[in-house]
Backbone as JSON Lines, residues from 0, in Angstrom:
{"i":0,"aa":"X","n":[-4.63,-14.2,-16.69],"ca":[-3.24,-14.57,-16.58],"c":[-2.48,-13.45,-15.85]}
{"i":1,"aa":"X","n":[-1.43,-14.16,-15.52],"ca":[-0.98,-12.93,-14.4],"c":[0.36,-12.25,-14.97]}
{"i":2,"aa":"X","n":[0.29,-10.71,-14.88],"ca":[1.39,-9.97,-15.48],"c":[2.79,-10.07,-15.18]}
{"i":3,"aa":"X","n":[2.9,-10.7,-14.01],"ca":[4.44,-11.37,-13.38],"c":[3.92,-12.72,-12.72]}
{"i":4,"aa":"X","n":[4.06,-13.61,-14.04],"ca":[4.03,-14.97,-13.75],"c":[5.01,-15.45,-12.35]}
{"i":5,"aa":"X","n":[6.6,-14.75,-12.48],"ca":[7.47,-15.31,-10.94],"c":[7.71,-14.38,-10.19]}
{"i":6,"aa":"X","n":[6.49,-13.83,-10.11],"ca":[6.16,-13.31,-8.74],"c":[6.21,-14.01,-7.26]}
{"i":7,"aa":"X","n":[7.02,-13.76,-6.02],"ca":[6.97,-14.21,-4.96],"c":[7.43,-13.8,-4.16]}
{"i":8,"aa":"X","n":[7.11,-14.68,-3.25],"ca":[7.16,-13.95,-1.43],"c":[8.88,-14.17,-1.24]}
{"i":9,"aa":"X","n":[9.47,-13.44,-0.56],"ca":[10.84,-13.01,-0.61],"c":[11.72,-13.54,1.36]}
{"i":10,"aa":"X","n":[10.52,-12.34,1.63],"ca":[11.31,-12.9,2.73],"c":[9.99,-11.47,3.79]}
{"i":11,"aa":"X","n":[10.34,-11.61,5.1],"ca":[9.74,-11.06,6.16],"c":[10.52,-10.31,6.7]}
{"i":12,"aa":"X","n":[10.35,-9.25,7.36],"ca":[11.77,-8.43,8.06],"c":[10.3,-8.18,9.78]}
{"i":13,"aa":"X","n":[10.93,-8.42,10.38],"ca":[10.3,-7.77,12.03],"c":[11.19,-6.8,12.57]}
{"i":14,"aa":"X","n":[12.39,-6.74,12.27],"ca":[13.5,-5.56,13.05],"c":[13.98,-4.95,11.72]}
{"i":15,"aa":"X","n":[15.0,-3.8,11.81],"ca":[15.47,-3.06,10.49],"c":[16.59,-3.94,9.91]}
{"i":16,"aa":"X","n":[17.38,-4.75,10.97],"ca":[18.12,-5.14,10.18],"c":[17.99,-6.81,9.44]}
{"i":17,"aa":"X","n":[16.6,-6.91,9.13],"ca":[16.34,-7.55,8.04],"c":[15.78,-7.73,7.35]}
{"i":18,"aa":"X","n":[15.99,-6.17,6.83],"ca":[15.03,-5.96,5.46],"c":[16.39,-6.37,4.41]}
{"i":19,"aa":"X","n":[15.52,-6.82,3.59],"ca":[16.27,-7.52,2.07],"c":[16.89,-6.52,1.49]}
{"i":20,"aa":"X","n":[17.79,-6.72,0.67],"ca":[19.03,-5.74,0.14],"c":[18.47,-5.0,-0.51]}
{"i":21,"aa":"X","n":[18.83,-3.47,-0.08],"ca":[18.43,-2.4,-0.59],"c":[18.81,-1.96,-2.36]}
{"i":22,"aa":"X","n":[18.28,-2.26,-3.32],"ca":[18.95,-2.76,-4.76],"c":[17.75,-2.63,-5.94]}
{"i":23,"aa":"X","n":[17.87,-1.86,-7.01],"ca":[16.35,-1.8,-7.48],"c":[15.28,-0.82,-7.43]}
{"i":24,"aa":"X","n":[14.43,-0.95,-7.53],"ca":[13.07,-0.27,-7.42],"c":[12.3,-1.23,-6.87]}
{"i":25,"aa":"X","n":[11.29,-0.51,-5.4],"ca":[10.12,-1.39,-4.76],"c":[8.85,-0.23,-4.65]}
{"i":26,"aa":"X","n":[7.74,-0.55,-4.43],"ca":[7.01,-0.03,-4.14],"c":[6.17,-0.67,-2.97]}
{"i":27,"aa":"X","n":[6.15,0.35,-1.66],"ca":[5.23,-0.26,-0.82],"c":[3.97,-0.2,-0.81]}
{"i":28,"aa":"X","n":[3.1,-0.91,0.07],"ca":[1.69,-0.91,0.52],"c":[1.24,-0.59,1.77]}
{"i":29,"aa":"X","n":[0.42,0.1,2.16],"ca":[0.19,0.56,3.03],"c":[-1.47,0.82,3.72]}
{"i":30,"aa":"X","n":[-2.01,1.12,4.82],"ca":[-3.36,0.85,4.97],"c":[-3.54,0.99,6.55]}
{"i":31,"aa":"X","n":[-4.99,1.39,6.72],"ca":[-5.34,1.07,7.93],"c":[-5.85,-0.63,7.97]}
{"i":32,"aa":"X","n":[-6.09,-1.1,9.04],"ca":[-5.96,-2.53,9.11],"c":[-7.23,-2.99,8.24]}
{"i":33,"aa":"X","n":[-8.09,-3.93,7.24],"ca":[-9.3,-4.69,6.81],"c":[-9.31,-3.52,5.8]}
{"i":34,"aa":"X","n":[-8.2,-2.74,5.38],"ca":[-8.59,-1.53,3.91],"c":[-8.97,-2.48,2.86]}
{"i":35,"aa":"X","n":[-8.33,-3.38,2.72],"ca":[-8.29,-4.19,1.41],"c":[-7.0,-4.45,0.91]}
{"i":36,"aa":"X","n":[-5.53,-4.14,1.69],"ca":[-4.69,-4.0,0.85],"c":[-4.06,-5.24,0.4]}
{"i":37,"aa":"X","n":[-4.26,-6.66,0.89],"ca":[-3.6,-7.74,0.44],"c":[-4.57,-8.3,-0.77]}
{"i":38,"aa":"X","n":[-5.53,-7.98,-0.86],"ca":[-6.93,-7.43,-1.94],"c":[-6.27,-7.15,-2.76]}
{"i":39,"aa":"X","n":[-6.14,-5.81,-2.75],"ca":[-5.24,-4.74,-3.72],"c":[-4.04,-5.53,-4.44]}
{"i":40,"aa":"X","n":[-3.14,-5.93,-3.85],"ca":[-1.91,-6.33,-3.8],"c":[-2.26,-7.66,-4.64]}
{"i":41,"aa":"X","n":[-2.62,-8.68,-4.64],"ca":[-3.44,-9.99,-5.07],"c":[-4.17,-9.38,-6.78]}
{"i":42,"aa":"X","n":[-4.82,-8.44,-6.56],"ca":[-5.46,-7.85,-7.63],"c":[-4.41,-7.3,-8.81]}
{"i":43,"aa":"X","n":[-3.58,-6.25,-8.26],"ca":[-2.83,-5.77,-9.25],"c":[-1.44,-6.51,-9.66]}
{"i":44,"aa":"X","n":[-1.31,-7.58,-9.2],"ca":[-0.48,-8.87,-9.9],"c":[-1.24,-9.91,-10.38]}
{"i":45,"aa":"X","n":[-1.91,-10.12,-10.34],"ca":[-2.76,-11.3,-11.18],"c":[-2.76,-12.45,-10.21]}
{"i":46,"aa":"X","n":[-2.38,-12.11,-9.03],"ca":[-2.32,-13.25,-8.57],"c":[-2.64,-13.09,-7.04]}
{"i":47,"aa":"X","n":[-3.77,-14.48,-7.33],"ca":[-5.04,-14.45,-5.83],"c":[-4.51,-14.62,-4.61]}
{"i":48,"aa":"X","n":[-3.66,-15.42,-4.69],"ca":[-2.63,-16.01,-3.29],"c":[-1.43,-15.21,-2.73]}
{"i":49,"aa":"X","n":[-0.96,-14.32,-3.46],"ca":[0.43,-13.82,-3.6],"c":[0.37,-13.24,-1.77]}
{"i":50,"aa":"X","n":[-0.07,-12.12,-1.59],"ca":[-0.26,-11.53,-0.27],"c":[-1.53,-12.34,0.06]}
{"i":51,"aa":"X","n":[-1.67,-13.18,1.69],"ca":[-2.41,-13.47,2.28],"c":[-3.55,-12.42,2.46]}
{"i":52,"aa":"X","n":[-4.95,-13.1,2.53],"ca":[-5.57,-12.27,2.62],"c":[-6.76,-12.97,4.02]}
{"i":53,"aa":"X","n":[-6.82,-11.99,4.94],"ca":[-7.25,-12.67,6.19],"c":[-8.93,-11.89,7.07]}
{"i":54,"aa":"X","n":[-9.41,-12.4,7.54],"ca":[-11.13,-11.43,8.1],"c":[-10.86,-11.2,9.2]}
{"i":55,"aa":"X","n":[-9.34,-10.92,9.5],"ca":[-9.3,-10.45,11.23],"c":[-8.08,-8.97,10.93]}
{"i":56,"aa":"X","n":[-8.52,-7.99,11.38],"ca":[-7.78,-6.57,11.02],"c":[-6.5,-7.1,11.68]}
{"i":57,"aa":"X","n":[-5.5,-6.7,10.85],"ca":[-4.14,-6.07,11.65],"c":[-3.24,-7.74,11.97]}
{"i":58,"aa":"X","n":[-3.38,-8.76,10.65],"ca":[-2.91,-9.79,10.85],"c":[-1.41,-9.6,10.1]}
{"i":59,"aa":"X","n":[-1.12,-8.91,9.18],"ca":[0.46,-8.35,8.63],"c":[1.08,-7.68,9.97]}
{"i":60,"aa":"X","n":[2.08,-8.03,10.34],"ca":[2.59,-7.71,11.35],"c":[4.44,-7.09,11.34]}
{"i":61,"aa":"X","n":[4.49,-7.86,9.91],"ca":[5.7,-7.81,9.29],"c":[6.02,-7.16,8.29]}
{"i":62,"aa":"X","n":[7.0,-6.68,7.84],"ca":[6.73,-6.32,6.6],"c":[7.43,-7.2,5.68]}
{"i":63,"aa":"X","n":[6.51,-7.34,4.59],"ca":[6.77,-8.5,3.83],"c":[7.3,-8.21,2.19]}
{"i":64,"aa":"X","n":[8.22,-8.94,1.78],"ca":[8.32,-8.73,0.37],"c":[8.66,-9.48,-0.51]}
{"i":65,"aa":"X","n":[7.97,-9.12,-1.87],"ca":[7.73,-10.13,-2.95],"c":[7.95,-9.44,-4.4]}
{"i":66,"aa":"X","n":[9.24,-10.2,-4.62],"ca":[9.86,-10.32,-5.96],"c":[9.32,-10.34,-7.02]}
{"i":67,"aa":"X","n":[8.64,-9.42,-7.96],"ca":[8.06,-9.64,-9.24],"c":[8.86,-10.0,-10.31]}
{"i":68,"aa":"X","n":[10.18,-9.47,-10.47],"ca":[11.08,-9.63,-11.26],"c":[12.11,-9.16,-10.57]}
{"i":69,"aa":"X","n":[13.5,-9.74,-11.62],"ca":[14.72,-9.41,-10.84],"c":[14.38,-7.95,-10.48]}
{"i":70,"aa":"X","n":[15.08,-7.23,-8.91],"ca":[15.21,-5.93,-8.44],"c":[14.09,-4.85,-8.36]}
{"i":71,"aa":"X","n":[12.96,-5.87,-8.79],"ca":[11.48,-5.24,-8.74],"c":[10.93,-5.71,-7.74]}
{"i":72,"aa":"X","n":[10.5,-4.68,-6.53],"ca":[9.72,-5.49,-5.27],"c":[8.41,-4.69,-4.9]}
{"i":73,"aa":"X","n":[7.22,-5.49,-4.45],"ca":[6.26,-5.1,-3.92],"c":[6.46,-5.46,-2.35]}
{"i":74,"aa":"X","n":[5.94,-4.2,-1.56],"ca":[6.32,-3.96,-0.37],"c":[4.97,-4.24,0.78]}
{"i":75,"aa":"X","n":[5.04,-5.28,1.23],"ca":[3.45,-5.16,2.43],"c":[3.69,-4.74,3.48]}
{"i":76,"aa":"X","n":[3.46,-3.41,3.85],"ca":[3.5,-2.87,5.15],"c":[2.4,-3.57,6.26]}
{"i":77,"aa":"X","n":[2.94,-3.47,7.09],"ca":[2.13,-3.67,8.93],"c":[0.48,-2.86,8.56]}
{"i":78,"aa":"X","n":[-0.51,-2.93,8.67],"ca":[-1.97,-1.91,8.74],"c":[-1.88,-1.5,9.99]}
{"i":79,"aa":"X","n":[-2.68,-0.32,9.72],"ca":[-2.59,0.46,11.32],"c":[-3.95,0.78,11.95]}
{"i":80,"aa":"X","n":[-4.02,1.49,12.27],"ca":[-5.57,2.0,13.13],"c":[-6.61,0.88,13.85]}
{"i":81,"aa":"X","n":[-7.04,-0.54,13.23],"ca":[-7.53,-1.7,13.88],"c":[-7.28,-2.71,14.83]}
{"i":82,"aa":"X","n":[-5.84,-2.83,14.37],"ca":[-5.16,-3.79,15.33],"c":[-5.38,-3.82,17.08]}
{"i":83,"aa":"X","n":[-5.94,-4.78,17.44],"ca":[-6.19,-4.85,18.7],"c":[-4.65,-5.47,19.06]}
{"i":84,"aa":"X","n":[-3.4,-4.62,19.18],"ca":[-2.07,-5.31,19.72],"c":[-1.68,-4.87,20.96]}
{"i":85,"aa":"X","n":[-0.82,-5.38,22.2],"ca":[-0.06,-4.76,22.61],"c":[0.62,-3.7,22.42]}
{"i":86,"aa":"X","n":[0.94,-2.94,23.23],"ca":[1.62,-1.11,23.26],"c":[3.4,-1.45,22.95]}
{"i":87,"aa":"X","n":[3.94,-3.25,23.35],"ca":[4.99,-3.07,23.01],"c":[5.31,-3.26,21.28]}
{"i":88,"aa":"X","n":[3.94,-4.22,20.99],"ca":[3.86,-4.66,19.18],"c":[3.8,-3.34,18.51]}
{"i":89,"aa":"X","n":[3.1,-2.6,18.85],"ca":[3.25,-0.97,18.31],"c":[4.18,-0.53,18.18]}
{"i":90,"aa":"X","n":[4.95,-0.48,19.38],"ca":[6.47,0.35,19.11],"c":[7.25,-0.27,18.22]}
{"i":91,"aa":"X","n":[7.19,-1.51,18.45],"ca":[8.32,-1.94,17.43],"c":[7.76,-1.91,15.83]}
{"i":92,"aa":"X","n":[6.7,-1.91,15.79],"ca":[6.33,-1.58,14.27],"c":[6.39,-0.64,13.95]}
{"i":93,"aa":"X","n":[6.37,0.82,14.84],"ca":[6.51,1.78,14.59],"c":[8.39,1.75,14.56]}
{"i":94,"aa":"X","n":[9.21,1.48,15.05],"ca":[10.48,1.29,14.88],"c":[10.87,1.09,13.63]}
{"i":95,"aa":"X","n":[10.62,-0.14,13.29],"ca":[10.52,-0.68,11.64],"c":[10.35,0.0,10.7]}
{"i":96,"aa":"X","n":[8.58,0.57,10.89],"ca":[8.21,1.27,9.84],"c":[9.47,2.55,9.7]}
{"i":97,"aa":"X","n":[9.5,3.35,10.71],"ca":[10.65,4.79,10.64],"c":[12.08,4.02,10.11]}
{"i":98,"aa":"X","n":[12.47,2.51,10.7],"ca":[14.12,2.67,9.51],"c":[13.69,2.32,8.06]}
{"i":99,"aa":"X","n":[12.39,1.8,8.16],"ca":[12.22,1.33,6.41],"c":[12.1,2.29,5.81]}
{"i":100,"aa":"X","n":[11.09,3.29,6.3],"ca":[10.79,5.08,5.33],"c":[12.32,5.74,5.41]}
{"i":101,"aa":"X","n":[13.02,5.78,6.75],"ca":[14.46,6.1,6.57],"c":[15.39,5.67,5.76]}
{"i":102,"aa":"X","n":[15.32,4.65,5.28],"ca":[17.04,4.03,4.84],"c":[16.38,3.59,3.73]}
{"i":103,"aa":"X","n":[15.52,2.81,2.9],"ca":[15.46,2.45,1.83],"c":[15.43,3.17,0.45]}
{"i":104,"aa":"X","n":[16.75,3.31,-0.15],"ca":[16.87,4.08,-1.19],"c":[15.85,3.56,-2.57]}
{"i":105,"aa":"X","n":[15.46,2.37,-2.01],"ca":[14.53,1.78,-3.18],"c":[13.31,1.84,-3.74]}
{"i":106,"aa":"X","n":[12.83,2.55,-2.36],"ca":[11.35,2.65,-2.06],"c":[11.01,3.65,-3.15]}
{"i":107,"aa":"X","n":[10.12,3.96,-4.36],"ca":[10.08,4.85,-5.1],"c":[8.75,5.25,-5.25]}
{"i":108,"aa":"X","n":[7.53,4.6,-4.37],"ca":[6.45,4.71,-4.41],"c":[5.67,4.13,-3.19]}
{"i":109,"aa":"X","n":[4.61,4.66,-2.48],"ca":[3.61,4.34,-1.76],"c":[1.82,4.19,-2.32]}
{"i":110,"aa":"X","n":[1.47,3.08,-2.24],"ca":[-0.01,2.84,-2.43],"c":[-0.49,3.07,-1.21]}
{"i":111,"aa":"X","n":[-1.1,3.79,-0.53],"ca":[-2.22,4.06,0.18],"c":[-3.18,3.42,0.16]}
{"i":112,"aa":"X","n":[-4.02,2.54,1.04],"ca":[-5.07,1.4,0.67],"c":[-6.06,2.39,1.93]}
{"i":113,"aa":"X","n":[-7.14,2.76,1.32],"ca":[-8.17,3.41,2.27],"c":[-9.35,3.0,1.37]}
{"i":114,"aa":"X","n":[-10.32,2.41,2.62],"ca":[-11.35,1.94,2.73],"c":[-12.13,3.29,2.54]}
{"i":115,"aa":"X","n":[-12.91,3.15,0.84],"ca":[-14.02,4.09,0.39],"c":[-15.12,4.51,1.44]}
{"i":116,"aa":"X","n":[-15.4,3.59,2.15],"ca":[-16.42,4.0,3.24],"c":[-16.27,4.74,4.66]}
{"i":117,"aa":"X","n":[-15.09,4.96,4.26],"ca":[-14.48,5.56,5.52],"c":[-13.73,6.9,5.6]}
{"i":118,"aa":"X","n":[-13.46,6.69,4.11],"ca":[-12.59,8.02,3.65],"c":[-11.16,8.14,4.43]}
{"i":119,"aa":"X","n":[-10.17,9.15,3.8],"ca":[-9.59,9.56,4.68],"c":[-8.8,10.23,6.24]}
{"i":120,"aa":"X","n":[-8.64,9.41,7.11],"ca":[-8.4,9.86,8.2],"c":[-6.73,10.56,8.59]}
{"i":121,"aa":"X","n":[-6.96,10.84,9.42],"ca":[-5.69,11.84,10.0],"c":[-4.88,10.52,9.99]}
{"i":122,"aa":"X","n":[-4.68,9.06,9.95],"ca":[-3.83,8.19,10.13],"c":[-3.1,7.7,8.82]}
{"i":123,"aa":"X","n":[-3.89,7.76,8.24],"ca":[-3.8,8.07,6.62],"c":[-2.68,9.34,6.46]}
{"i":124,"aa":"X","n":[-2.84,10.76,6.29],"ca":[-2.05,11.56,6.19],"c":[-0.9,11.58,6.87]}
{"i":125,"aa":"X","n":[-1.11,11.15,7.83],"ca":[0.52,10.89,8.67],"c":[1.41,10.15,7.92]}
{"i":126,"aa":"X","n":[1.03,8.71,7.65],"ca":[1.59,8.4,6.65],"c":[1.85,8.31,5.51]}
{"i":127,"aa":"X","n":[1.43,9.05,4.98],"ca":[1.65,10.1,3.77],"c":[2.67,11.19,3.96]}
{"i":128,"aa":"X","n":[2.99,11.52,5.13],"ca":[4.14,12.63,5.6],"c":[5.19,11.55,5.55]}
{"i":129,"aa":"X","n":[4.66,10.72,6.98],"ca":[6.02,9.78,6.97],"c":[6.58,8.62,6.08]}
{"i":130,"aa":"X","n":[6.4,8.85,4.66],"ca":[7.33,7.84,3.98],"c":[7.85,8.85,3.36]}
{"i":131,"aa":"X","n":[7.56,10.17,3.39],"ca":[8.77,11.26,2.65],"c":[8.31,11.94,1.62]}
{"i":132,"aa":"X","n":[7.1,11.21,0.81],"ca":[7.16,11.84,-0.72],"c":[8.1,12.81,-1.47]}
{"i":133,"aa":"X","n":[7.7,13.49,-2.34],"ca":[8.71,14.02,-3.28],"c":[9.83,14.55,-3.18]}
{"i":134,"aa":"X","n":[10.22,14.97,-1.88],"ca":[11.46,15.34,-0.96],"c":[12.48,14.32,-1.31]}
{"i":135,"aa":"X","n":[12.15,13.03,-1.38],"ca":[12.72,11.86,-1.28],"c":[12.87,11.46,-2.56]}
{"i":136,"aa":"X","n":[12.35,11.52,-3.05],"ca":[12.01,10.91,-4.6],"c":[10.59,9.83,-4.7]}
{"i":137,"aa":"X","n":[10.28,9.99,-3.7],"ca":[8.62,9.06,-3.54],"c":[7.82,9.79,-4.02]}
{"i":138,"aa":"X","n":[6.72,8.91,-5.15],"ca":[5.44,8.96,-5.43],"c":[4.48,8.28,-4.44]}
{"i":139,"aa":"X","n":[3.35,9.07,-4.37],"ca":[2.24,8.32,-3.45],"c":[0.61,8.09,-4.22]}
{"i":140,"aa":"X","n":[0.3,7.61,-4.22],"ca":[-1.2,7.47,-5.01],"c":[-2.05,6.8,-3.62]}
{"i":141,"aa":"X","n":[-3.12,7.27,-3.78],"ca":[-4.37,6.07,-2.94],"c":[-5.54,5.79,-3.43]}
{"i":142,"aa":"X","n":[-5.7,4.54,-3.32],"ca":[-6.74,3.59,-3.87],"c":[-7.9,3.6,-2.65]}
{"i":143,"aa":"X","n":[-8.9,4.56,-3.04],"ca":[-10.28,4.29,-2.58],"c":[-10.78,2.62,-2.94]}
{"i":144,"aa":"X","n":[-10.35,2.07,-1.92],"ca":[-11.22,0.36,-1.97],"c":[-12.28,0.45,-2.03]}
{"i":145,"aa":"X","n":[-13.05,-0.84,-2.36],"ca":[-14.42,-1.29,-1.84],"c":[-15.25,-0.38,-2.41]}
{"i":146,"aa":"X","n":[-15.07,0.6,-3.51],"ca":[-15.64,1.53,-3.74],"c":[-17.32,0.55,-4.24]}
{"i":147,"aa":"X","n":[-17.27,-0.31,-5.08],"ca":[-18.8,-0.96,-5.26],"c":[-19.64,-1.31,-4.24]}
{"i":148,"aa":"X","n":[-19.13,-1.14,-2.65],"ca":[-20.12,-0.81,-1.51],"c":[-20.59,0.35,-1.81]}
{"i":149,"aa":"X","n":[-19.98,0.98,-2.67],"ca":[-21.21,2.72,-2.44],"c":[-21.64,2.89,-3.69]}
{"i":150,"aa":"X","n":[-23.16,3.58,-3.87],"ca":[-23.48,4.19,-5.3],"c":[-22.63,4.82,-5.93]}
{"i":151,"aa":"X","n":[-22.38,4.91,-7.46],"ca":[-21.55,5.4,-7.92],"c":[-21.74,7.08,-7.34]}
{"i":152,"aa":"X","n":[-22.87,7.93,-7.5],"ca":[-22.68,9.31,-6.71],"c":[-21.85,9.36,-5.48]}
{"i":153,"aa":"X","n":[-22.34,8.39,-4.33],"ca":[-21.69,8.44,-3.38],"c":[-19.61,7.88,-3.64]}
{"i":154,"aa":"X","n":[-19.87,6.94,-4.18],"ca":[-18.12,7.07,-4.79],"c":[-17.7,8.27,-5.07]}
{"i":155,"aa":"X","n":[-18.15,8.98,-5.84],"ca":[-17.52,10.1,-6.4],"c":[-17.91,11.53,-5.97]}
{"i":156,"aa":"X","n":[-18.38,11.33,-5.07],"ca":[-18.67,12.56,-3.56],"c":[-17.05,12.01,-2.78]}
{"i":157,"aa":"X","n":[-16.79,10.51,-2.45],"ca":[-15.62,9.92,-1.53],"c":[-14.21,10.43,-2.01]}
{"i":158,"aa":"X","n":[-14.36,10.03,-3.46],"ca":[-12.9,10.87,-4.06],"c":[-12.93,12.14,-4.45]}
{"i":159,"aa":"X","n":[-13.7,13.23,-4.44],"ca":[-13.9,14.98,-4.84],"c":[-13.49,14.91,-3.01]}
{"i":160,"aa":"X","n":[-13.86,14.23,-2.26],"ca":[-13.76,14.64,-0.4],"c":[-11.75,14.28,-0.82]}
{"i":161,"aa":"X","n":[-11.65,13.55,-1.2],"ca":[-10.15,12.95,-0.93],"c":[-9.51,13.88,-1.66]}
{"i":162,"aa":"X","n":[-10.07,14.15,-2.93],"ca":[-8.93,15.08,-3.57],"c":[-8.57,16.27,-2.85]}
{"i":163,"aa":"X","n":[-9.67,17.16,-2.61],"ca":[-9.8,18.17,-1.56],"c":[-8.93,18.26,-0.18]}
{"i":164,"aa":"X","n":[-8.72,16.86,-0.05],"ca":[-8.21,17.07,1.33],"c":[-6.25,16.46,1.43]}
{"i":165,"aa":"X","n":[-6.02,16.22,-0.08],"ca":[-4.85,16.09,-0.38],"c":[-4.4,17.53,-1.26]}
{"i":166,"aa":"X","n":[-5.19,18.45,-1.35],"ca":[-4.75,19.84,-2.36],"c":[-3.3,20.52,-1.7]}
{"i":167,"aa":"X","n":[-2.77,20.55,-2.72],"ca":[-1.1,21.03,-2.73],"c":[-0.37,20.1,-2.12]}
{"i":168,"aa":"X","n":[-0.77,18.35,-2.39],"ca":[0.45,17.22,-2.27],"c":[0.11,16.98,-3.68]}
{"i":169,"aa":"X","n":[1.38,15.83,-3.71],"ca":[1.38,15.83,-4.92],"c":[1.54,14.24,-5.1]}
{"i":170,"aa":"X","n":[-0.3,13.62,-4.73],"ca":[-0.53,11.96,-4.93],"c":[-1.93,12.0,-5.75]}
{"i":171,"aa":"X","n":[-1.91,10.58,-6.07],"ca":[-2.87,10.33,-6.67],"c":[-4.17,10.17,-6.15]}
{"i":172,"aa":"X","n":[-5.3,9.96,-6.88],"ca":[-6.24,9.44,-6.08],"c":[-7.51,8.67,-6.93]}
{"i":173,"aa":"X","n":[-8.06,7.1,-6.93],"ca":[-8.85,6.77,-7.59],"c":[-9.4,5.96,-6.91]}
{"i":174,"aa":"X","n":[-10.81,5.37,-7.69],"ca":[-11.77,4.84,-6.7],"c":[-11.19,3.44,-7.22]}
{"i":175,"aa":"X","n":[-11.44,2.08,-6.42],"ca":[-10.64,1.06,-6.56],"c":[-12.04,0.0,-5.87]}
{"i":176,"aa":"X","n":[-11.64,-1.3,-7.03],"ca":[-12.45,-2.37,-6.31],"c":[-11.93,-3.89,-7.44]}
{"i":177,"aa":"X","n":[-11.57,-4.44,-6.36],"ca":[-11.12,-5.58,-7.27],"c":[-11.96,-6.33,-7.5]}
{"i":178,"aa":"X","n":[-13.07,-6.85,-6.73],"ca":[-14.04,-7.92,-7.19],"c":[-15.19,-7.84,-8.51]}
{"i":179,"aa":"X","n":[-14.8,-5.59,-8.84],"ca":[-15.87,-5.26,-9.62],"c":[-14.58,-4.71,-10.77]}
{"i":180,"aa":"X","n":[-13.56,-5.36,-10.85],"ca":[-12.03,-4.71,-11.68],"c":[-12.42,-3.21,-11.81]}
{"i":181,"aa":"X","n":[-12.96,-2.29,-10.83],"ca":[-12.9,-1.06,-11.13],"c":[-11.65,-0.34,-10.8]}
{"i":182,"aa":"X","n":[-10.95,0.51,-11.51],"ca":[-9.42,1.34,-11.28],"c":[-8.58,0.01,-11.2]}
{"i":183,"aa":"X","n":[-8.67,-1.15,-11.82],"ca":[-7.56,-2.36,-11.73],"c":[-6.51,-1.76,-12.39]}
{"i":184,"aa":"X","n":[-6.82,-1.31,-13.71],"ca":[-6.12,-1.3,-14.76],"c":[-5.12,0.35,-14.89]}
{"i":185,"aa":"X","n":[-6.0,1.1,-14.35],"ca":[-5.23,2.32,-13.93],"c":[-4.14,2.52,-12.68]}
{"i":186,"aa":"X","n":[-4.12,1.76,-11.83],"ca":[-3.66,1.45,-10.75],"c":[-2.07,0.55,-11.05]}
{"i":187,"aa":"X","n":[-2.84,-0.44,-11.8],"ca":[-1.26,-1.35,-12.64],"c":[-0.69,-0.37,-13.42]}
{"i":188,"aa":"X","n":[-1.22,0.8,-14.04],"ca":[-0.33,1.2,-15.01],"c":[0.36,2.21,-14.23]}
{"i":189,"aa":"X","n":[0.2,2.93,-13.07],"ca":[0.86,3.83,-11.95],"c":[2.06,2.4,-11.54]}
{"i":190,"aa":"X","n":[1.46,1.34,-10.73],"ca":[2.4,0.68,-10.44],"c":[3.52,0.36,-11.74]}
{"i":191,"aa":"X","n":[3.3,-0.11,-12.55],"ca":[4.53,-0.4,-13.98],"c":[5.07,1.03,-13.85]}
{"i":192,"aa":"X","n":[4.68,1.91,-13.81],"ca":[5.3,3.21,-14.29],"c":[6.78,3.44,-13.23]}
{"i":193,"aa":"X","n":[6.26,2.9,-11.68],"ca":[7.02,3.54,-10.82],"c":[7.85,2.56,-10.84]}
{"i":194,"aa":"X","n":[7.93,1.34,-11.26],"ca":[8.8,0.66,-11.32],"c":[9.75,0.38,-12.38]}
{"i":195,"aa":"X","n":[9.51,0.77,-13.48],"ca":[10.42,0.68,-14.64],"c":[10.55,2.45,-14.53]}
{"i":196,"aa":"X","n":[10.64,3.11,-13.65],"ca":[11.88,4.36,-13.44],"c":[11.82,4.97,-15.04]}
C-alpha cells in the first residue's frame, strides 16, 4: 500500500517561469540519464506509475512535479550525461535547472540517483555543488541504484569509493535497489524527514 495514497503529477515547467508556486517543502530528484531515478521515485512512494518510467536515457526533459500532500512536493529533474539531445535542448535545461537551484525557497533536499555500476562521476558532483547544499539550507543524500547487479562485496567496495569521494560534504550515501527493496526503507525515512522540516 502506498504511503501517500493522493499522490500526483502536478504540473511540468520547460522555462522558469512555470514552475508551480514556490510554498512548502519539495524535494528534488536528480541523475545521470537510465540511473534509475523514476525507479527510485515510483519505489519510495508506493506507487509504480507515479513518475514514468522509460528504456531510452534522457526521456524527462522537464521538470516535473508531484503533490504528495498539501505543500509537500517531489521534484523530477531533466537526467544528464546520456541524452543524445541537441546543443540548443541543453541550454535550455541547463537555464531551468540554474533558476530552479536559484529561486526555489522550497527545495530542502536533493536525491542523487547514481547508477552502482558506474559510481560516481565528475557530473554527479557538479550537481551536488549546483543545487547549493547546506549554504542554502539543502540536504543531499545519494542512492547507489541497481546495487543487486553487483555482489554484495562489490556493493560495498561502490559505497566505501562514494563515501571517500564525498569526505568533508555533508550528504548521504546508501546502496539502493528497488526490485530487491534494498535501502527502500532508509531512503523513505531521509525523504519523510526532509519533508516534515
Amino acid at each position: 500500500m502506498s504511503l501517500y495514497p493522493l499522490a500526483r503529477f502536478v504540473t511540468s515547467a520547460a522555462e522558469p517561469g512555470q514552475l508551480t508556486v514556490d510554498a512548502g517543502r519539495e524535494v528534488a530528484f536528480t541523475g545521470r540519464s537510465n540511473a534509475g531515478k523514476s525507479t527510485a521515485i515510483n519505489a519510495l512512494t508506493g506507487r509504480h506509475q507515479l513518475a514514468r518510467v522509460s528504456r531510452t536515457p534522457g526521456r524527462t526533459q522537464l521538470i516535473n512535479f508531484f503533490e504528495l500532500a498539501p505543500e509537500r512536493r517531489l521534484v523530477d529533474l531533466p537526467g544528464y550525461g546520456y541524452a543524445r539531445v541537441p546543443d540548443a535542448v541543453r541550454e535550455r535545461w541547463s537555464r531551468l535547472l540554474s533558476a530552479y537551484f536559484e529561486r526555489r525557497a522550497s527545495l530542502r533536499g536533493l536525491m542523487l540517483i547514481v547508477d552502482a555500476r558506474r559510481g560516481l562521476a565528475a557530473p554527479d558532483l557538479m550537481m551536488l555543488d549546483w543545487a547549493g547544499g547546506p549554504a542554502r539550507g539543502r540536504a543531499a543524500h545519494v542512492l547507489l541504484t541497481k546495487a543487486d547487479k553487483l555482489s554484495r562485496s562489490q556493493a560495498l567496495k561502490v559505497e566505501r569509493e562514494a563515501r571517500a569521494q564525498l569526505a568533508g560534504r555533508e550528504v548521504g550515501v546508501q546502496l539502493f535497489s528497488a526490485p530487491a527493496r534494498l535501502g527502500v526503507e532508509e531512503a523513505r525515512a531521509v525523504l519523510e524527514r526532509w519533508l516534515a522540516g
